[in-house]
NUTORMAR-756269 format. One record per residue: residue number from 1; residue in one letter; chain; y, x, z of N, C-alpha, C in turn. Coordinates in steps of 0.02 Angstrom, whole numbers, plus 50000, padded with zeros to 5 digits. Atoms other than C-alpha are relative to their C-alpha. Example, Ala and Ser with C-alpha at 12.3 -4.5 7.8 and 13.67 -1.06 7.14 Angstrom:
// NUTORMAR-756269
+-----+------+------+-------+-------+-------+-------+-------+-------+-------+-------+-------+
| pos | code | unit |    nv |    nu |    nw |   cav |   cau |   caw |    cv |    cu |    cw |
+-----+------+------+-------+-------+-------+-------+-------+-------+-------+-------+-------+
|   1 |    A |    A | 49941 | 50045 | 50000 | 49775 | 50615 | 50390 | 50060 | 50045 | 50000 |
|   2 |    S |    A | 49941 | 49958 | 49997 | 49947 | 50684 | 50357 | 50055 | 49961 | 50037 |
+-----+------+------+-------+-------+-------+-------+-------+-------+-------+-------+-------+
This chain:
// NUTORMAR-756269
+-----+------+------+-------+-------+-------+-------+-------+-------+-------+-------+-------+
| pos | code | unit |    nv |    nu |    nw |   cav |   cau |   caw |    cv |    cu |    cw |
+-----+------+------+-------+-------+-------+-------+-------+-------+-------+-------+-------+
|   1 |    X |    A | 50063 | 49997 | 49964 | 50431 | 49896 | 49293 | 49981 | 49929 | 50021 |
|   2 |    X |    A | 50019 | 50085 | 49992 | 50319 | 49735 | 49335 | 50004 | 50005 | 50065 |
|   3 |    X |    A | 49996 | 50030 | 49930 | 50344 | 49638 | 49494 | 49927 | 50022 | 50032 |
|   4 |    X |    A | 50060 | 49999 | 49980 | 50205 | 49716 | 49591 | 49976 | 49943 | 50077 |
|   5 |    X |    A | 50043 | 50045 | 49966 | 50159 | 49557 | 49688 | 49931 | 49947 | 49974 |
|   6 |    X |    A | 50077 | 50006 | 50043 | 49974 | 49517 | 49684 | 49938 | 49996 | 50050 |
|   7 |    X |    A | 50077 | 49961 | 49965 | 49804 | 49552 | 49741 | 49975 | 50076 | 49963 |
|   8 |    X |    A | 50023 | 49929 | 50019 | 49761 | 49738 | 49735 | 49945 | 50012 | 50040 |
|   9 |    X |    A | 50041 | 49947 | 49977 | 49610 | 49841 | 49762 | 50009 | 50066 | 49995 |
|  10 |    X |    A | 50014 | 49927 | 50000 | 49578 | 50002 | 49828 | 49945 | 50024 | 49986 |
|  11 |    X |    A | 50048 | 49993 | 50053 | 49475 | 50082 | 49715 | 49975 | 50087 | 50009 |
|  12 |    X |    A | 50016 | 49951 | 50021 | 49490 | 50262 | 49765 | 49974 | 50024 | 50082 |
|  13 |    X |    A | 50011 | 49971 | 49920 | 49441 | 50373 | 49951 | 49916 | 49980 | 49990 |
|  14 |    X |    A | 50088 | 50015 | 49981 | 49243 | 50344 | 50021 | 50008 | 49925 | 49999 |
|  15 |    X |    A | 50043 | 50087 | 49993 | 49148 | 50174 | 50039 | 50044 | 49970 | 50060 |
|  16 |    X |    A | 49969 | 50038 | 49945 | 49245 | 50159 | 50185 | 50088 | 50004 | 50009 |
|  17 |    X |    A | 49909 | 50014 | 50007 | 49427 | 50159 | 50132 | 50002 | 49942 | 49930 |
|  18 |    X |    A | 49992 | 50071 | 50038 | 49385 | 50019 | 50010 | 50021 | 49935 | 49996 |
|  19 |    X |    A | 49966 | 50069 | 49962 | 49477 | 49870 | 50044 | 50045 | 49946 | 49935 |
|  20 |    X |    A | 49944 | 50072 | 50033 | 49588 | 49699 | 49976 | 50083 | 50020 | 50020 |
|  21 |    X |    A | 49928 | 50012 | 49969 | 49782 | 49708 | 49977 | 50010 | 49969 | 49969 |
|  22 |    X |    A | 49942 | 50057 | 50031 | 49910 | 49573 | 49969 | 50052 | 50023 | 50011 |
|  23 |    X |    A | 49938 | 49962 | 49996 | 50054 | 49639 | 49904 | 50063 | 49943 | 49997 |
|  24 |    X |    A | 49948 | 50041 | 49997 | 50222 | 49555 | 49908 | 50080 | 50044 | 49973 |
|  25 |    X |    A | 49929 | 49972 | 50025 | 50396 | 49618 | 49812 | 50026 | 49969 | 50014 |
|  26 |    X |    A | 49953 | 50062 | 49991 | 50545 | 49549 | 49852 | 50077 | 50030 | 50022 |
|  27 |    X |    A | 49930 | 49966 | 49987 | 50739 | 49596 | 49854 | 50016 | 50001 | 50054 |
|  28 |    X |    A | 49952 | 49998 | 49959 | 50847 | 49623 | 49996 | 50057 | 49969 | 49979 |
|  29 |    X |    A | 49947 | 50031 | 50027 | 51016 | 49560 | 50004 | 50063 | 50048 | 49981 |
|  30 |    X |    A | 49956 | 49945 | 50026 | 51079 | 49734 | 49964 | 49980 | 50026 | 49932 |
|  31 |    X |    A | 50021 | 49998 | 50056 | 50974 | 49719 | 49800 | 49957 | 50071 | 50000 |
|  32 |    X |    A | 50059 | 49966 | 50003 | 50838 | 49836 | 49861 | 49920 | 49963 | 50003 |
|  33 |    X |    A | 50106 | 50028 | 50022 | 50634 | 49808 | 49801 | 49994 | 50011 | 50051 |
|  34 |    X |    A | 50039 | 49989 | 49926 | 50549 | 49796 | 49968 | 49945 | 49985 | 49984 |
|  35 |    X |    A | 50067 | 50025 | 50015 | 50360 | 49790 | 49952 | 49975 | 49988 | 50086 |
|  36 |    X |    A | 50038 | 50040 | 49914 | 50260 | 49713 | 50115 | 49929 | 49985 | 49954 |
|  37 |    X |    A | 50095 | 50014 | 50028 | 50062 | 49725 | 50107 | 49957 | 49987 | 50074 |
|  38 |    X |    A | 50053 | 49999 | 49944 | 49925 | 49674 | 50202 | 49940 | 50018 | 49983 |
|  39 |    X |    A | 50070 | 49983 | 50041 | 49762 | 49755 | 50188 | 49917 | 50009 | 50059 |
|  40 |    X |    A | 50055 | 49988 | 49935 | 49592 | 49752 | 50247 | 49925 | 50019 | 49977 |
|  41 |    X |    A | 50088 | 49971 | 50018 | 49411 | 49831 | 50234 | 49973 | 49960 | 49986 |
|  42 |    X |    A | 50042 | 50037 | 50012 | 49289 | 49775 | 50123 | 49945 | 50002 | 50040 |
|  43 |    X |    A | 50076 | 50011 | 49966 | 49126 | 49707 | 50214 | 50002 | 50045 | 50055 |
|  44 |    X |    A | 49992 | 49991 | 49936 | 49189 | 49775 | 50359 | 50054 | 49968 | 50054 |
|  45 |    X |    A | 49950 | 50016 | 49964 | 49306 | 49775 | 50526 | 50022 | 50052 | 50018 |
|  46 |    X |    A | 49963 | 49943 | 49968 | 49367 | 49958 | 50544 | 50070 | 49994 | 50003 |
|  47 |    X |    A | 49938 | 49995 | 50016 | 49531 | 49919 | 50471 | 50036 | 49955 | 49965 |
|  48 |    X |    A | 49965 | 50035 | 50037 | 49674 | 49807 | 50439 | 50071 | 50014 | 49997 |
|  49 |    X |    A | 49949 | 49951 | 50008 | 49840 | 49878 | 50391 | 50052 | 49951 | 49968 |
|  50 |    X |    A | 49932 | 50027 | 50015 | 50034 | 49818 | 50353 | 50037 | 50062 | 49976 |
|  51 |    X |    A | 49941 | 49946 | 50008 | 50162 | 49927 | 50255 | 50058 | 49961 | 49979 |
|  52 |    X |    A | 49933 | 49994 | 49989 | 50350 | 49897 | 50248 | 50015 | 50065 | 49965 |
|  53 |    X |    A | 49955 | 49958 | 50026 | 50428 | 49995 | 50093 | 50045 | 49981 | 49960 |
|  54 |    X |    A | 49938 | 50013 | 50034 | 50572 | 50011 | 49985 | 49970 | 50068 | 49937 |
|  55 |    X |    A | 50003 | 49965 | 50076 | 50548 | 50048 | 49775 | 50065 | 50042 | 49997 |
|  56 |    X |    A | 49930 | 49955 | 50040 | 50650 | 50209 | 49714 | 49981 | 50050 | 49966 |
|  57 |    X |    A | 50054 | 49955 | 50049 | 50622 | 50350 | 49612 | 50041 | 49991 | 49926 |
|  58 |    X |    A | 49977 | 50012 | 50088 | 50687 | 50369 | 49417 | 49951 | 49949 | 49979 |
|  59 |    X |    A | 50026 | 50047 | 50034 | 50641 | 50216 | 49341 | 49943 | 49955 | 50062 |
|  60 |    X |    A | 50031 | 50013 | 49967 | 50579 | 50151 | 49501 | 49927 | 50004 | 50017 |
|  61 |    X |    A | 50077 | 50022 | 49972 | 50406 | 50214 | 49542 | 49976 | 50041 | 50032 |
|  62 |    X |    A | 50001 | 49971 | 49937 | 50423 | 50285 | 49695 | 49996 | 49927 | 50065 |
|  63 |    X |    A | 50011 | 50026 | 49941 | 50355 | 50190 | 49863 | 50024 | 50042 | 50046 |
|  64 |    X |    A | 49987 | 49962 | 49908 | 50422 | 50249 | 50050 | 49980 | 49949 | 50020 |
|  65 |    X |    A | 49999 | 50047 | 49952 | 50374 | 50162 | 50172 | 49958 | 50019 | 50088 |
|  66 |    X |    A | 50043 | 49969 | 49932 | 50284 | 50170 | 50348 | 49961 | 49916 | 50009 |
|  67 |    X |    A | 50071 | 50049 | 49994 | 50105 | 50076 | 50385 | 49989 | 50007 | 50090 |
|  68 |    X |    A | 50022 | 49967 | 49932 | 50020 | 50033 | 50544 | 49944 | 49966 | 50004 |
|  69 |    X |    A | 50062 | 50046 | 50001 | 49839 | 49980 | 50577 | 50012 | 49927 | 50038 |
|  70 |    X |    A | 49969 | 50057 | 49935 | 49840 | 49782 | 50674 | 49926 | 49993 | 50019 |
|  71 |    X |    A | 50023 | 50035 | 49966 | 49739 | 49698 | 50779 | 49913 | 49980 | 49951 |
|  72 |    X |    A | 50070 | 50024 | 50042 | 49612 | 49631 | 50638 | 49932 | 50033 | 50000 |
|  73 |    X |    A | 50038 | 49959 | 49997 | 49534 | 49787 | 50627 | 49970 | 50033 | 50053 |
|  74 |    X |    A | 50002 | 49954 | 49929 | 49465 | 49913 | 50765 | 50039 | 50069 | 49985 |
|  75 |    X |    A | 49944 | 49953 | 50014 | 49593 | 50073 | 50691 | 50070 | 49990 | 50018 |
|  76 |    X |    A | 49911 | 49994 | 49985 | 49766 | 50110 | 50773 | 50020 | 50040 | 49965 |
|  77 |    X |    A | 49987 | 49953 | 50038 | 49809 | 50215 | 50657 | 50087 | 49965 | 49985 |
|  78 |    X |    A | 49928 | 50024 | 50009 | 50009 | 50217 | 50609 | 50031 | 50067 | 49943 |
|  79 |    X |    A | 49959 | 49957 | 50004 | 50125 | 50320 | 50513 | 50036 | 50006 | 49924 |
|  80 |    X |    A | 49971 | 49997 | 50071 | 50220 | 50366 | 50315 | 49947 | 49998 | 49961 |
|  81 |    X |    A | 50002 | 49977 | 50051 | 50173 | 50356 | 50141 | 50039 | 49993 | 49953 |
|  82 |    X |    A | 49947 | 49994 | 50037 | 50245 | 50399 | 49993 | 49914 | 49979 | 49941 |
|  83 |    X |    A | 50026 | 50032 | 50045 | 50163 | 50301 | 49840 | 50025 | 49983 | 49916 |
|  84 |    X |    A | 49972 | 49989 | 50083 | 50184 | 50318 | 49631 | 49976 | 49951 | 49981 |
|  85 |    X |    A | 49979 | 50041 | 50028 | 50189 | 50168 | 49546 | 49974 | 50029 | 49928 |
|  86 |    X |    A | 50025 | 49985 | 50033 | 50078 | 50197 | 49403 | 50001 | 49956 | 49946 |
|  87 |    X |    A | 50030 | 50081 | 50060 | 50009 | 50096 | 49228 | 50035 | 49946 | 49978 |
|  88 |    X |    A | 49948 | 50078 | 50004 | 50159 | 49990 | 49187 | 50019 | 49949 | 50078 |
|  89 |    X |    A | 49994 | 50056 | 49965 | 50148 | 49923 | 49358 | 49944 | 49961 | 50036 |
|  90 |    X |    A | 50084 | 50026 | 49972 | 49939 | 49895 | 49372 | 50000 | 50023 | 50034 |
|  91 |    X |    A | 50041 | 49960 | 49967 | 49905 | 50044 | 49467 | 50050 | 50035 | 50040 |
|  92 |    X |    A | 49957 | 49966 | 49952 | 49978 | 50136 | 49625 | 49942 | 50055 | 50020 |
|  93 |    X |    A | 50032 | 49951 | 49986 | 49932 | 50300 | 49671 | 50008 | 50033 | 50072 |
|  94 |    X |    A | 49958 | 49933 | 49906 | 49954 | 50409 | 49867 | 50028 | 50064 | 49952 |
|  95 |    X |    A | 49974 | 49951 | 50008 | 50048 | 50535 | 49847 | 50004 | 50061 | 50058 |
|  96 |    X |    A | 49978 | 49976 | 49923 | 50094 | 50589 | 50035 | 49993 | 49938 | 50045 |
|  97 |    X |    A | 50004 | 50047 | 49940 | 50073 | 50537 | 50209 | 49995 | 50059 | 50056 |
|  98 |    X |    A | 50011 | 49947 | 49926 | 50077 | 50595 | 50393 | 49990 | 49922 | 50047 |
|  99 |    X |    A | 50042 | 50062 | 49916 | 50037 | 50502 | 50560 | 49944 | 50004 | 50005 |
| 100 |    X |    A | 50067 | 50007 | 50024 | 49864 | 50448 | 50550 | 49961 | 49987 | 49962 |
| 101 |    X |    A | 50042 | 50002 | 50065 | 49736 | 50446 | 50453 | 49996 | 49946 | 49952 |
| 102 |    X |    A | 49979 | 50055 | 50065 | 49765 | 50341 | 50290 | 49959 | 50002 | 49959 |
| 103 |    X |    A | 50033 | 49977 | 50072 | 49611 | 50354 | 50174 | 50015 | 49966 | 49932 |
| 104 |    X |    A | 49985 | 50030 | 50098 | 49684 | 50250 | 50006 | 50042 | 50055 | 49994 |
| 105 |    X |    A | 49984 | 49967 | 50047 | 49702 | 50333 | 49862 | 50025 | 49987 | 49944 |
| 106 |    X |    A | 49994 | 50045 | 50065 | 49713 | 50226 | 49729 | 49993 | 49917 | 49993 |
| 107 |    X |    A | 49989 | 50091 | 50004 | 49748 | 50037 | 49699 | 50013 | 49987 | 49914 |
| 108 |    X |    A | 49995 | 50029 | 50071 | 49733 | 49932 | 49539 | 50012 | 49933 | 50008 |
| 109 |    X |    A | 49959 | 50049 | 50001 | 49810 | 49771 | 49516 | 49915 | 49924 | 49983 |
| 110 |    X |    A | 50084 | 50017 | 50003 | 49653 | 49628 | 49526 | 50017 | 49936 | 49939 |
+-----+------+------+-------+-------+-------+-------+-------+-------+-------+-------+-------+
């Protein structure tokens, strides 16, 4: 699977879950994928968001992790998703989530 560090868009939810992420891969020293993102609304300020996960899954393309809205935005929103690892590596999909409200759906690699 490709190193998913990059610039991604969210491409899928309403006009208003559309946004920029900067993604970041990167091992641990127990030789786990950790992804770290930052993301934030296009042409707006509702929302700016951080997730903290770890790649697993057959053939790695499974995301866990837990998100939380910051400061950037005006949304506190917090809580899991679970994310598929799509397209060789372009494209990430939602799968699951709980906490609050999370509208991405879909991300493509920019």
């Amino acid at each position: 699977m490709k190193d998913l560090t990059g610039v991604w868009k969210q491409t899928g939810g309403s006009p208003a879950d559309k946004g920029t992420y900067y993604i970041r891969q990167a091992a641990d020293s127990a030789g786990n994928q950790n992804v770290f993102w930052f993301g934030k609304q296009t042409g707006g300020d509702g929302w700016s968001n951080v997730l903290f996960g770890t790649i697993s899954g057959a053939g790695g393309d499974t995301i866990g992790g837990n998100w939380a809205d910051v400061p950037d935005g005006n949304n506190r929103g917090s809580g899991t998703l679970t994310l598929k690892i799509t397209n060789g590596g372009d494209g990430i999909e939602y799968v699951a989530g709980d906490g609050n409200y999370f509208g991405g759906r879909t991300w493509v690699r920019q």
